[in-house]
Backbone as a chain_set.jsonl record, in Angstrom:
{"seq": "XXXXXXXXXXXXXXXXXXXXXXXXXXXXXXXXXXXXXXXXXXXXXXXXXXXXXXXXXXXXXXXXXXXXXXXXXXXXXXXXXXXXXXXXXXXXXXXXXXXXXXXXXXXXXXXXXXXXXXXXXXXXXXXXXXXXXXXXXXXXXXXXXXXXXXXXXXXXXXXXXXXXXXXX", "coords": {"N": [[-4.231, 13.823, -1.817], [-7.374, 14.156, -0.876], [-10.537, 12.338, -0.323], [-13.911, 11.443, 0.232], [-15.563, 12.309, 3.027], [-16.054, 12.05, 6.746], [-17.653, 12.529, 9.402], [-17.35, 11.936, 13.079], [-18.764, 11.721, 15.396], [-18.255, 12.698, 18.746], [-18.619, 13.625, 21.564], [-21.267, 15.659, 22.828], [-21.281, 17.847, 22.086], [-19.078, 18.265, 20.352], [-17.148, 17.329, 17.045], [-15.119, 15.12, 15.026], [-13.651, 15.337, 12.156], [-13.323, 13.04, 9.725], [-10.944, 12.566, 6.671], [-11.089, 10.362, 3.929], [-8.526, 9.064, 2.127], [-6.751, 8.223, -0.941], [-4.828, 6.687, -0.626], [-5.936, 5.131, 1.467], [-7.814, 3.986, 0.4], [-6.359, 1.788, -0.925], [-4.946, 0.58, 0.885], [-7.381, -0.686, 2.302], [-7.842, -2.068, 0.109], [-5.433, -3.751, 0.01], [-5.818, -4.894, 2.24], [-8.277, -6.616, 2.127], [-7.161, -8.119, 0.071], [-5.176, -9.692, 1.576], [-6.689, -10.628, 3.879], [-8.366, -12.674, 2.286], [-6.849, -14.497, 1.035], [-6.05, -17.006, 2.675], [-8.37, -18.329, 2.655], [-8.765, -18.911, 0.318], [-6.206, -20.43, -0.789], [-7.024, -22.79, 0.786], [-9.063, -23.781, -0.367], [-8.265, -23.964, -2.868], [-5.887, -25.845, -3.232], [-7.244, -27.939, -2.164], [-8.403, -28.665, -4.661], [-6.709, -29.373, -6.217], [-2.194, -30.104, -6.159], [-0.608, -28.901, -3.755], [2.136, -27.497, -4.466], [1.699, -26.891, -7.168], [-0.035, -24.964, -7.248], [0.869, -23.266, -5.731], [3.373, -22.64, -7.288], [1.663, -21.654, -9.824], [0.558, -19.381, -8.366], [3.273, -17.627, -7.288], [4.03, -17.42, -10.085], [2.433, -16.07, -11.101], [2.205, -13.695, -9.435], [4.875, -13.117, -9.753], [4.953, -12.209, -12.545], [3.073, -9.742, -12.407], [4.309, -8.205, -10.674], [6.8, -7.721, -12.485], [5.646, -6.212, -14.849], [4.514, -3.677, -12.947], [7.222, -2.939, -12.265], [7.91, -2.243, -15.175], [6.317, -0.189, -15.601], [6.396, 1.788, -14.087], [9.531, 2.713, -13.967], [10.557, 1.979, -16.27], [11.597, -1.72, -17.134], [14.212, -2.533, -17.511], [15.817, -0.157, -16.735], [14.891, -0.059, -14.163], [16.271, -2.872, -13.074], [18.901, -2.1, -13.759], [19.454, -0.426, -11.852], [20.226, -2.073, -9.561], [23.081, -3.237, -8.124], [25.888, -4.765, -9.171], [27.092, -6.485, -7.174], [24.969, -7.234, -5.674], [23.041, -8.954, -6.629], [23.733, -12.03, -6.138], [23.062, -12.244, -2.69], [20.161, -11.273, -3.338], [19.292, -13.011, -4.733], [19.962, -15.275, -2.977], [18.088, -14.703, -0.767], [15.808, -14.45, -1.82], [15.176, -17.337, -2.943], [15.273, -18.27, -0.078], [13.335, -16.735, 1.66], [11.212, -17.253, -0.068], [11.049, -19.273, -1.161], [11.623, -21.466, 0.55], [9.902, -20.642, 2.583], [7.38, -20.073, 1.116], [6.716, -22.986, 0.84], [6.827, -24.405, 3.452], [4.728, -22.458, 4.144], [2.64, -23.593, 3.031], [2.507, -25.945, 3.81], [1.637, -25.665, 6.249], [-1.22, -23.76, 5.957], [-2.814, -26.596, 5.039], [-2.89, -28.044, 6.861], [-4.17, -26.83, 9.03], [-6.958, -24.789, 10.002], [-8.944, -22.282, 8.521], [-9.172, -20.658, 9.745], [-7.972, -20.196, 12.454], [-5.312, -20.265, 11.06], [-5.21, -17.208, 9.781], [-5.412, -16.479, 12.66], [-2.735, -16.575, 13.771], [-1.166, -15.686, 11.8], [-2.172, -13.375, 11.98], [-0.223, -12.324, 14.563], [2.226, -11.969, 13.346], [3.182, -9.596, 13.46], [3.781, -8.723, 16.143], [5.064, -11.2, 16.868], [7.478, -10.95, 15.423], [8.565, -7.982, 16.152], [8.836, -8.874, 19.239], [11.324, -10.596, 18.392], [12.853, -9.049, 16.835], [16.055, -6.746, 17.202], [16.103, -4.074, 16.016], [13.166, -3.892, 16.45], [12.161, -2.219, 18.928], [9.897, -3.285, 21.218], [7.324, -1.1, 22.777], [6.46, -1.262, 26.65], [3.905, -1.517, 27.439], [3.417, -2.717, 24.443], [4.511, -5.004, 25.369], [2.623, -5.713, 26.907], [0.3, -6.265, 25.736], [1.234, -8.18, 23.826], [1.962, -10.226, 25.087], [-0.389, -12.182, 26.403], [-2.068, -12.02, 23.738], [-0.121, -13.26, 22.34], [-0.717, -16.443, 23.872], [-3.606, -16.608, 24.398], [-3.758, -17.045, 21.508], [-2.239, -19.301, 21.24], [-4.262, -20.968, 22.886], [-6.501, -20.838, 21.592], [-5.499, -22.453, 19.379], [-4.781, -24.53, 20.223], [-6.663, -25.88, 21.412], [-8.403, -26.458, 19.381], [-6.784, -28.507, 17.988], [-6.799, -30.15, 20.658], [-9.771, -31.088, 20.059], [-9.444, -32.628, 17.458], [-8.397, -34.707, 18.313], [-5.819, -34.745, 18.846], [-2.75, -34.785, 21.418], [-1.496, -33.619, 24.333], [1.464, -33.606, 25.668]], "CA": [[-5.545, 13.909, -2.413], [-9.06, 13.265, -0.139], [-11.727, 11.834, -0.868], [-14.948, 11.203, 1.165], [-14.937, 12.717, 4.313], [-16.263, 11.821, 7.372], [-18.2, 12.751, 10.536], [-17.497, 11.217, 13.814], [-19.285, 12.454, 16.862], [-17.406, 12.179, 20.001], [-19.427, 13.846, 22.371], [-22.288, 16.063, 22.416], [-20.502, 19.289, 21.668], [-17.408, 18.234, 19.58], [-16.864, 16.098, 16.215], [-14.209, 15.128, 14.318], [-13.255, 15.649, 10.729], [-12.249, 11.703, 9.042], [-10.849, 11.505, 5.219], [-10.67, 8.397, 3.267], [-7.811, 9.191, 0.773], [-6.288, 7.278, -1.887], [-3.943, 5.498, -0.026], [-6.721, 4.482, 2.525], [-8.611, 2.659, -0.372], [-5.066, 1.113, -1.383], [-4.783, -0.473, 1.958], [-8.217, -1.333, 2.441], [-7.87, -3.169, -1.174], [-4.571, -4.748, 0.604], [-6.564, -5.888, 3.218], [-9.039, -7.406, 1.701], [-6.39, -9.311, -0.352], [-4.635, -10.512, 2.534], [-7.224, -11.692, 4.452], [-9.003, -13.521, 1.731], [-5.613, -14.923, 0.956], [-6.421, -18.369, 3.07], [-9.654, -19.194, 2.35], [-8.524, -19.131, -1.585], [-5.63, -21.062, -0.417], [-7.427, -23.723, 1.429], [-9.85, -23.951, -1.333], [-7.149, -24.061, -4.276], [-5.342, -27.193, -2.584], [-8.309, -29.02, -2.357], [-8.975, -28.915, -6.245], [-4.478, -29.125, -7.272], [-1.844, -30.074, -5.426], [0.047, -27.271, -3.054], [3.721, -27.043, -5.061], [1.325, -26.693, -7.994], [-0.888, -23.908, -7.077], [2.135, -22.143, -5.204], [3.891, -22.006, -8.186], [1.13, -20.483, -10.271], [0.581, -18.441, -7.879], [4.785, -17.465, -7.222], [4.253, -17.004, -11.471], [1.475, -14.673, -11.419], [2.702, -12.493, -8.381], [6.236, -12.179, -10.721], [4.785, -11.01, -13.754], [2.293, -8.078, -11.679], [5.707, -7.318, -10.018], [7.607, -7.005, -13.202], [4.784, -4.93, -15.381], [4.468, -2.544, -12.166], [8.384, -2.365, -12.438], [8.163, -1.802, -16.315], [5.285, 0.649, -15.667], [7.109, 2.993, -13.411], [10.515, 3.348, -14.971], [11.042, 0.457, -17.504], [12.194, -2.685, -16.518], [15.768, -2.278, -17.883], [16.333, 1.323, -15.962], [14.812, -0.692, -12.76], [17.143, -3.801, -13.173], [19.892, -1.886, -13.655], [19.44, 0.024, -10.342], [20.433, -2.818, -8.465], [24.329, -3.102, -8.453], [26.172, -6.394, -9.487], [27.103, -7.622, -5.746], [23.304, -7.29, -4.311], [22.411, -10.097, -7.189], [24.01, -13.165, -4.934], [22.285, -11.913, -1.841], [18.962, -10.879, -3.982], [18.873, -14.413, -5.084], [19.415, -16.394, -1.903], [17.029, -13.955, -0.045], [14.249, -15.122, -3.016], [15.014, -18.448, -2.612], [14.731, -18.529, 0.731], [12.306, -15.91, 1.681], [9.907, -17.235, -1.06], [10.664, -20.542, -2.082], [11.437, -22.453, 1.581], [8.432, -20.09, 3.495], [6.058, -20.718, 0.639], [6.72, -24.051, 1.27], [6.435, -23.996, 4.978], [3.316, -21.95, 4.765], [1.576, -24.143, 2.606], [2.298, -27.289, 4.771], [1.129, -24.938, 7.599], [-2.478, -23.939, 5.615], [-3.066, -27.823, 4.484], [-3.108, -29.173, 8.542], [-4.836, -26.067, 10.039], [-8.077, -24.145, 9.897], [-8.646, -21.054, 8.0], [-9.799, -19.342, 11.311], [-6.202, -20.4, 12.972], [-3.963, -19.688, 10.111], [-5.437, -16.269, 10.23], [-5.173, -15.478, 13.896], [-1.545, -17.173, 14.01], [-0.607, -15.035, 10.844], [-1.602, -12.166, 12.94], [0.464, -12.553, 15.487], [2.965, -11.817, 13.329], [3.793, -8.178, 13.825], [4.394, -9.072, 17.292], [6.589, -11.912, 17.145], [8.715, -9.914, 14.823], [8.903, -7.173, 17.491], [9.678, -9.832, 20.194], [12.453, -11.133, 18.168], [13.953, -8.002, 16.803], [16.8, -6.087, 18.204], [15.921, -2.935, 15.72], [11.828, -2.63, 16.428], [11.265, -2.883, 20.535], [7.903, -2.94, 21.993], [6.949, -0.405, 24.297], [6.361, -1.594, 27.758], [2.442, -1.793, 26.776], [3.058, -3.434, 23.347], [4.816, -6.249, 25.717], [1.46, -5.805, 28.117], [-0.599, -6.754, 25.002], [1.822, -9.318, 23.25], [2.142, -11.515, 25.834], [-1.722, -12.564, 26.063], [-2.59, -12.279, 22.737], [0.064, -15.041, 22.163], [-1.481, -16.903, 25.034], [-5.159, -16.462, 23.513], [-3.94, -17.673, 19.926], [-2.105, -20.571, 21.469], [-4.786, -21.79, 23.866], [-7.709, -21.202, 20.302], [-4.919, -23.32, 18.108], [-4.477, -26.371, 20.744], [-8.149, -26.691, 21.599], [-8.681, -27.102, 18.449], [-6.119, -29.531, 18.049], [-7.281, -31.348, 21.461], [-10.769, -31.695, 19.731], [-9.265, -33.283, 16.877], [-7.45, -35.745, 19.036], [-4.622, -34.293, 19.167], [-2.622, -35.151, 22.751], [-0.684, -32.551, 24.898], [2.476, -34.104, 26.711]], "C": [[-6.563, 13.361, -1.433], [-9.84, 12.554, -1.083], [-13.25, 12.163, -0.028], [-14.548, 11.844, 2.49], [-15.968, 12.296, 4.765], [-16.504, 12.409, 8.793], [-17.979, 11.913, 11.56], [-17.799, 11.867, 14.986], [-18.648, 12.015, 18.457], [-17.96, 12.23, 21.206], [-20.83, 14.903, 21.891], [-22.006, 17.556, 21.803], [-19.356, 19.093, 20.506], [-17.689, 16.848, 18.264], [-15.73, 16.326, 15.128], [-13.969, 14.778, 12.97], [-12.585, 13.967, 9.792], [-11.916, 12.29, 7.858], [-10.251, 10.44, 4.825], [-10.048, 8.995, 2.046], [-7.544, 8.236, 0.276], [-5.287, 5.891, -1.073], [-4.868, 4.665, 1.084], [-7.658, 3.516, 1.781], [-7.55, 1.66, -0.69], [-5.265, -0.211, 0.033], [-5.763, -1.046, 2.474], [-8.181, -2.431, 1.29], [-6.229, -4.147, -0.758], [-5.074, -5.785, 1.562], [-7.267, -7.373, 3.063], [-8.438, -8.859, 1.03], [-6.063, -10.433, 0.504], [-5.292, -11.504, 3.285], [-8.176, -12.414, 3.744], [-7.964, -14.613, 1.243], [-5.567, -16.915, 1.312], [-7.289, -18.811, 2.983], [-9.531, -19.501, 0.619], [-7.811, -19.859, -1.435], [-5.812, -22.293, -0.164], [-8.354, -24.649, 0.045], [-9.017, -24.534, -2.821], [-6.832, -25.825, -3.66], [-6.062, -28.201, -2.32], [-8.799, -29.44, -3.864], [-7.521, -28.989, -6.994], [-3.91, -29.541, -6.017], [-0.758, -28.966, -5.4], [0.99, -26.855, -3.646], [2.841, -26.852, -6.015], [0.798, -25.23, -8.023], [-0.04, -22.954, -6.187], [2.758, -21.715, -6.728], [3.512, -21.305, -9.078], [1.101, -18.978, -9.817], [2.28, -17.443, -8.01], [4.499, -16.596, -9.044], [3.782, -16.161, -12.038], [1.999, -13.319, -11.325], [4.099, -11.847, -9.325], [5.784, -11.297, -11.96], [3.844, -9.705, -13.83], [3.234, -7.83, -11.249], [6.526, -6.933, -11.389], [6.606, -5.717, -14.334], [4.912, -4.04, -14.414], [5.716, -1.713, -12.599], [8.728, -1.439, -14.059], [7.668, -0.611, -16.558], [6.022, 2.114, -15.221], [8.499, 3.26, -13.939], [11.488, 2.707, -16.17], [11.793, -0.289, -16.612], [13.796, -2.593, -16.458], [16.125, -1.472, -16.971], [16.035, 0.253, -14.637], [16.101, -1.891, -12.267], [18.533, -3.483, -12.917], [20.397, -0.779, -12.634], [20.328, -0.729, -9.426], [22.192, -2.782, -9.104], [24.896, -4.766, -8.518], [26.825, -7.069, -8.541], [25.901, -8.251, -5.224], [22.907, -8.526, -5.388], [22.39, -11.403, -6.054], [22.803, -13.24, -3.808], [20.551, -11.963, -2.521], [18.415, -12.368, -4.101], [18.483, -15.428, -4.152], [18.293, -15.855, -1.026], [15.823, -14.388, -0.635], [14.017, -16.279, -2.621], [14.836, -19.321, -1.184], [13.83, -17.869, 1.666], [11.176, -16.397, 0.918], [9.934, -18.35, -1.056], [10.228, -21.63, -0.461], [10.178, -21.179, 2.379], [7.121, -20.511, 2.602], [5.658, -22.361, 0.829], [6.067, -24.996, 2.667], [4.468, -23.563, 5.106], [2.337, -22.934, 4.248], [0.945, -25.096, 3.62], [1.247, -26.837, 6.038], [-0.604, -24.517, 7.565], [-3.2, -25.424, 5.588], [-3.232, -28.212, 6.035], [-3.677, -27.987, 9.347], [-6.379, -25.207, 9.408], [-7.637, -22.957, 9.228], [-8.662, -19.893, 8.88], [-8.029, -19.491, 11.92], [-5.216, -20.059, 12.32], [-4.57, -18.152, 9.922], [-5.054, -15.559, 11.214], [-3.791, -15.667, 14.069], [-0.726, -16.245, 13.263], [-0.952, -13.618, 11.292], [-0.951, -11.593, 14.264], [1.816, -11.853, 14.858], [3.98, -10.811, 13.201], [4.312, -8.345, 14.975], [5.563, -9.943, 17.639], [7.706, -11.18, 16.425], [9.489, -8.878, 15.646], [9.734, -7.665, 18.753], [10.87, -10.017, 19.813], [13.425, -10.308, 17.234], [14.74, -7.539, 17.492], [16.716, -4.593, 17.847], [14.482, -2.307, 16.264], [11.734, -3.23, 17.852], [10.058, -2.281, 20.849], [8.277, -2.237, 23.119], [6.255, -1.427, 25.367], [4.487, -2.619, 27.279], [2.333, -2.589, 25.804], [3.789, -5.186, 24.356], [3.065, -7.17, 26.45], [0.542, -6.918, 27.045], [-0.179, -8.303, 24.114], [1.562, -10.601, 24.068], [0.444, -12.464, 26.084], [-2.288, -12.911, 24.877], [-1.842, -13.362, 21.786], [-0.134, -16.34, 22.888], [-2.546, -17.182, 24.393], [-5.091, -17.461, 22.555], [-3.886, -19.211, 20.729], [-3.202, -21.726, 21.85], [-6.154, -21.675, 22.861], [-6.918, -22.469, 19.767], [-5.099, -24.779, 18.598], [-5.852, -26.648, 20.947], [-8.399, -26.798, 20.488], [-8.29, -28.711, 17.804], [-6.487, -30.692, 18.917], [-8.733, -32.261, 20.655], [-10.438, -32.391, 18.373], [-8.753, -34.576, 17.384], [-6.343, -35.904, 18.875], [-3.87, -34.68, 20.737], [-1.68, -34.219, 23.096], [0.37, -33.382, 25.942], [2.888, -33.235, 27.256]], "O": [[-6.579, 12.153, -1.197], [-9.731, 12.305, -2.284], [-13.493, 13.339, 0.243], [-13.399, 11.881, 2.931], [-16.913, 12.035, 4.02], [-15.493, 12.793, 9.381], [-18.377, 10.793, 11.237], [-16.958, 12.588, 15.523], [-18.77, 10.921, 19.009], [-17.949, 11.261, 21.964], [-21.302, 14.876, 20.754], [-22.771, 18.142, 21.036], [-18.919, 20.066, 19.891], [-18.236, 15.764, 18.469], [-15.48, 17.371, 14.526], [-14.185, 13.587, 12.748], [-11.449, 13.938, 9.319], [-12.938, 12.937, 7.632], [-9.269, 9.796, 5.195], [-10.716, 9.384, 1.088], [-7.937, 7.186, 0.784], [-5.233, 4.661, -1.089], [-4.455, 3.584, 1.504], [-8.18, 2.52, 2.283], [-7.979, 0.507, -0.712], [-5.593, -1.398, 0.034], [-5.47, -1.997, 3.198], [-8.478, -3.596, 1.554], [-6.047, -5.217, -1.337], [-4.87, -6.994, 1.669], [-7.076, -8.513, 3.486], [-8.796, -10.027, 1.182], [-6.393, -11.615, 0.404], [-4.955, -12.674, 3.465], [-9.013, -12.928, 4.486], [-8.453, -15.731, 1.073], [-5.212, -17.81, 0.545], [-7.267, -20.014, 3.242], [-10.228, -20.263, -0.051], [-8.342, -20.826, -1.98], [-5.035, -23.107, -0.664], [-8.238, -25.822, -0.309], [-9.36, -25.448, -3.571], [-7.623, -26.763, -3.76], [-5.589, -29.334, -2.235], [-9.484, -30.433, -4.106], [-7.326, -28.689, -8.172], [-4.547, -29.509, -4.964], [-0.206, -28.353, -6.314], [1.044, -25.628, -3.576], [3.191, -25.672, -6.004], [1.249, -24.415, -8.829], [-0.455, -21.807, -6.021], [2.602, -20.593, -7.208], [4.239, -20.41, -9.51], [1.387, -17.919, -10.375], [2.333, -16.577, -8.884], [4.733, -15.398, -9.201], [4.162, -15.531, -13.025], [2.207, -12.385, -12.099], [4.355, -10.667, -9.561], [6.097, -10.149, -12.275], [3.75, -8.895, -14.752], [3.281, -6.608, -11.385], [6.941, -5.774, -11.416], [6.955, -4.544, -14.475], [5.635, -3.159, -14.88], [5.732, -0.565, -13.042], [9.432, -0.439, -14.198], [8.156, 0.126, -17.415], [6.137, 3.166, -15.85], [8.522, 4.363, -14.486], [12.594, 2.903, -16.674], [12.446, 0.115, -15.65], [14.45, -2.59, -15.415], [16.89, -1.992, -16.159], [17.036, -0.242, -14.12], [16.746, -1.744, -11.229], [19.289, -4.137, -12.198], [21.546, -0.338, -12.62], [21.078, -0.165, -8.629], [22.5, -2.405, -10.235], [24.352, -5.73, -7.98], [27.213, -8.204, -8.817], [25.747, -9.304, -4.604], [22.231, -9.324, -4.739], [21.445, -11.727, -5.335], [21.84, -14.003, -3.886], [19.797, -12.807, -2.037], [17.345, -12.783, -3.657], [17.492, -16.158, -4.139], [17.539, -16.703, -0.55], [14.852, -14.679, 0.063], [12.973, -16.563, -2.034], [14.459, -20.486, -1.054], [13.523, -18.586, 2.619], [10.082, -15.941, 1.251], [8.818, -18.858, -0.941], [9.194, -22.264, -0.252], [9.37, -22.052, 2.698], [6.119, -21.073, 3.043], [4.518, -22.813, 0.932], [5.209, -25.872, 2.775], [3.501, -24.022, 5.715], [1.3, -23.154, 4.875], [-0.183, -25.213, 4.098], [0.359, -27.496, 6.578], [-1.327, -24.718, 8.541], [-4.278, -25.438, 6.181], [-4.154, -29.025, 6.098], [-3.646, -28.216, 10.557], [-6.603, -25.21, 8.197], [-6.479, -22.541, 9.205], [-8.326, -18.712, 8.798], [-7.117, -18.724, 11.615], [-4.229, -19.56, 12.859], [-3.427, -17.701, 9.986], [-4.535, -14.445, 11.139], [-3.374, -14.696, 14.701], [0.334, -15.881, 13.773], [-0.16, -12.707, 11.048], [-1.236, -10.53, 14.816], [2.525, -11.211, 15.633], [5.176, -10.946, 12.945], [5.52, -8.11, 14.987], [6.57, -9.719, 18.311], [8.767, -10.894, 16.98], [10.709, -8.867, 15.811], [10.785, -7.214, 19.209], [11.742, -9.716, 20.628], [14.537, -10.715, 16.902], [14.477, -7.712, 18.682], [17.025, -3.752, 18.691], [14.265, -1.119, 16.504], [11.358, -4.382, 18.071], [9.493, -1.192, 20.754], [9.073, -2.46, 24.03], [5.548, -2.341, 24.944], [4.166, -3.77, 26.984], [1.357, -3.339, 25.844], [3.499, -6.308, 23.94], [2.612, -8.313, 26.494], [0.181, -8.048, 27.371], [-0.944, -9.227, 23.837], [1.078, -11.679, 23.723], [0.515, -13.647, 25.751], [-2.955, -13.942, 24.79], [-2.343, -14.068, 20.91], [0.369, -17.34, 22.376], [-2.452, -18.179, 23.678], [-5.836, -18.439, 22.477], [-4.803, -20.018, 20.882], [-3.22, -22.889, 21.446], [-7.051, -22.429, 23.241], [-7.555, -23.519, 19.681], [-5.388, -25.796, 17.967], [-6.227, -27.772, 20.614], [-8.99, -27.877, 20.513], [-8.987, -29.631, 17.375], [-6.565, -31.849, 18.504], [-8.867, -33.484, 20.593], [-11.487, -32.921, 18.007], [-8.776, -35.527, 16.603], [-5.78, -36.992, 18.754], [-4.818, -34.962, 21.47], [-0.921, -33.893, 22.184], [-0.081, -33.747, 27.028], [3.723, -33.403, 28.145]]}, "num_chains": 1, "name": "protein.A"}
């Protein structure tokens, strides 16, 4: 399905055709989530403390994940998709995918800037790449990795130095 379309002039002779479909508002409305994500974060934890306002949060996010699930082919039919080995796995993957990273991340929002936990948290397509053995970076995606974790680093510690922070 389109939507809106779009003009983009390239040169003086030639232009090209954009649309903004459905899925392009989807992921702009992901976006937006995501990167408002830490400044709500930062903000929350200053008015509750962090295991508190994780776990609302954690309590919310489950019950928009299970309505979606109920929405699309009832919860029951969804549930019973999964087969009765993948539970075990399903579980420790939750608990440590969700419970020790939410954990982690919080500690990680609470002692850093919202500007730094941002650029650090985008980094993280790349390190993933780096430290996969299924997704490798083209030659170029190394060209660009390697700087732009360079960059972050050398924003995160000056920040840190001007706190009085010390570099051994």
């Amino acid at each position: 399905m389109s939507g809106a379309v779009f003009f983009v002039r390239l040169t003086y002779n030639s232009a090209v055709r954009l649309s903004f479909s459905r899925i392009d508002g989807w992921l702009l409305l992901m976006t937006f989530f995501w990167g408002s994500n830490f400044s709500i974060i930062k903000t929350a934890i200053r008015e509750m403390p962090g295991p508190a306002f994780n776990g609302l949060r954690m309590v919310l996010a489950s019950l928009v994940f299970l309505v979606i699930l109920g929405w699309r082919d009832g919860l029951r039919a969804s549930v019973a998709k999964v087969e009765r080995r993948d539970w075990i796995p399903i579980l420790v993957l939750s608990l440590v995918g969700h419970g020790l990273y939410q954990l982690l991340f919080l500690g990680g929002v609470a002692r850093t800037s919202v500007a730094n936990s941002s650029l650090i948290f985008g980094l993280t397509p790349v390190t993933v790449s780096l430290m996969s053995d299924r997704h490798k970076l083209a030659p170029w995606g190394l060209e660009g990795g390697g700087p732009a974790g360079k960059d972050c680093l050398v924003v995160v510690m000056a920040e840190g130095l001007g706190r009085g922070m010390r570099v051994r």
